[in-house]
DOKEMAR-925110 format. One record per residue (C-alpha): residue in three letters; x, y, z. Coordinates in pm, whole numbers, plus 50000, padded with zeros to 5 digits. Layout:
residues N
ALAXYZ/...
This chain:
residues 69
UNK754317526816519/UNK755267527716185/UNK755077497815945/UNK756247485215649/UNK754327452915425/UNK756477430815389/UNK755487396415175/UNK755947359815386/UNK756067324215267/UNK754887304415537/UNK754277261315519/UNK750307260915553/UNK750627246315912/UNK752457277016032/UNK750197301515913/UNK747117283616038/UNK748997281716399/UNK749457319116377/UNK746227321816201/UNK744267306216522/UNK746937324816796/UNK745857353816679/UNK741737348416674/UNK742157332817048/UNK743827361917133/UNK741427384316931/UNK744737400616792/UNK745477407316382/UNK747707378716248/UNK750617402116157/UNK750387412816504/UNK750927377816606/UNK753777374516349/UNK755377405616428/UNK755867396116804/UNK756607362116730/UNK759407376416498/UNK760677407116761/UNK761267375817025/UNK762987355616777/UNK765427381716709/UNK765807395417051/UNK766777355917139/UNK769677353216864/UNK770557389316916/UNK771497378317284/UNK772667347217157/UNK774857365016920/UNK776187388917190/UNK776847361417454/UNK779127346017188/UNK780817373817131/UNK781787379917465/UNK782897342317504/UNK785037345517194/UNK786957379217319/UNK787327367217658/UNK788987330317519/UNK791037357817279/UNK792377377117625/UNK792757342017778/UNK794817333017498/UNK797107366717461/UNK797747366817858/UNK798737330017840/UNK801157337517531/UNK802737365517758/UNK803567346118063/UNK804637310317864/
């Protein structure tokens, strides 16, 4: 896989939770970060989507009532 550096502020306490995620699981820290940050986005990506659909099917709910009031 390809990767690009990218630069992170982190507060102190979230870096050392990474920080000691990562040595328990005898993985690199950007590993750690990098995963945490793939499930984070999946998570509001489906979020995202699921709000979507809930806004066009209120829209079609809307339009169909319009038609037959």
């Amino acid at each position: 896989m390809r990767t690009a550096a990218t630069a992170l502020r982190l507060e102190p306490s979230l870096k050392h939770r990474a920080e000691v995620l990562a040595e328990a699981e005898n993985r690199s820290f950007s590993a750690v970060v990098r995963d945490a940050l793939q499930m984070y986005l999946s998570q509001r990506e489906a979020e995202q989507a699921e709000i979507r659909e809930a806004m066009a099917s209120w829209e079609s709910y809307r339009s169909e009532e319009r038609r037959v009031g």
